[in-house]
C-alpha positions as CSV (number, residue, x, y, z in Angstrom):
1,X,105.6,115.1,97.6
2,X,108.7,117.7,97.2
3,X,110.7,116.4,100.3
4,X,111.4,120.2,100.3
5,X,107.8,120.7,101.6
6,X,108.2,118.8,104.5
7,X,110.7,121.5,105.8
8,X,114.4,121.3,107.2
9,X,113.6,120.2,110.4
10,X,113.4,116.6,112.4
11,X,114.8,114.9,109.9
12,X,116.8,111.8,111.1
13,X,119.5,109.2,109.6
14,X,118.3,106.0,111.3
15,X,120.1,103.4,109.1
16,X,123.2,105.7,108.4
17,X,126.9,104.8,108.7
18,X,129.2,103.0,106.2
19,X,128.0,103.6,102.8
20,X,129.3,106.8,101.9
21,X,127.0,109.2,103.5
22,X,124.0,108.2,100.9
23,X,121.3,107.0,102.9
24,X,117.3,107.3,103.7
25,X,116.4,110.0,106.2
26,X,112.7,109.9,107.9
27,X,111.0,112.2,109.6
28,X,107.7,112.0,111.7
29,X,105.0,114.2,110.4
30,X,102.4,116.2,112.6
31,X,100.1,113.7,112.1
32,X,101.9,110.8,112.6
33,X,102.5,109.8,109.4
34,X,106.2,109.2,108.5
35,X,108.2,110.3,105.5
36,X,111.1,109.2,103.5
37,X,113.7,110.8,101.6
38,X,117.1,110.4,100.2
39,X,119.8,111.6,101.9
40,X,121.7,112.7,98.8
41,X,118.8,114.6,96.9
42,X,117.4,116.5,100.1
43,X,115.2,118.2,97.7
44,X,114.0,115.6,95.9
45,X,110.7,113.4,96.5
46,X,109.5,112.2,100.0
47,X,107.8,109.2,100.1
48,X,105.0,109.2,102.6
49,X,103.8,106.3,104.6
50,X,101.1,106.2,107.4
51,X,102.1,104.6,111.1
52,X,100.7,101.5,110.5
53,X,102.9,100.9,107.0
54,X,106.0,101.6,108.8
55,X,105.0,99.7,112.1
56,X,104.0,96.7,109.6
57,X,107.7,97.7,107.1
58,X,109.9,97.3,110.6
59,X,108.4,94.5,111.9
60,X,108.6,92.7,108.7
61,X,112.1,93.6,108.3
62,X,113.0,92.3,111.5
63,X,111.3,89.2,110.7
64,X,113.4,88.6,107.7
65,X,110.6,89.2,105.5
66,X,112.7,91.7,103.6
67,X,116.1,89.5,103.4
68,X,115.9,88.6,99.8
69,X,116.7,92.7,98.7
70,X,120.1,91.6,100.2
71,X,120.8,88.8,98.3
């Protein structure tokens, strides 16, 4: 979906700082769902994910299941 749909508002850098300023911005939707964007092309795509894939994407993450995109 155009990220530019989404409107201008509630958007949030949660894992900014250090790189530059190019980071993933999220936003919670009306209906709970969540959204993703990049930082850089505010008017490019969102990605959008329902609570359950994020609640399941942040818990794996801080389980380590997501350490091997760092290596």
């Amino acid at each position: 979906m155009p990220a530019t749909e989404l409107g201008v508002d509630g958007w949030r850098k949660p894992w900014s700082g250090g790189n530059g300023g190019s980071c993933v911005e999220a936003k919670r939707l009306n209906d709970g769902r969540v959204a993703l964007r990049q930082s850089t092309d505010p008017h490019g795509p969102a990605l959008i994910y329902t609570n359950h894939e994020i609640a399941m994407f942040i818990l794996g993450a801080k389980a380590g299941e997501a350490d091997f995109l760092l290596s």
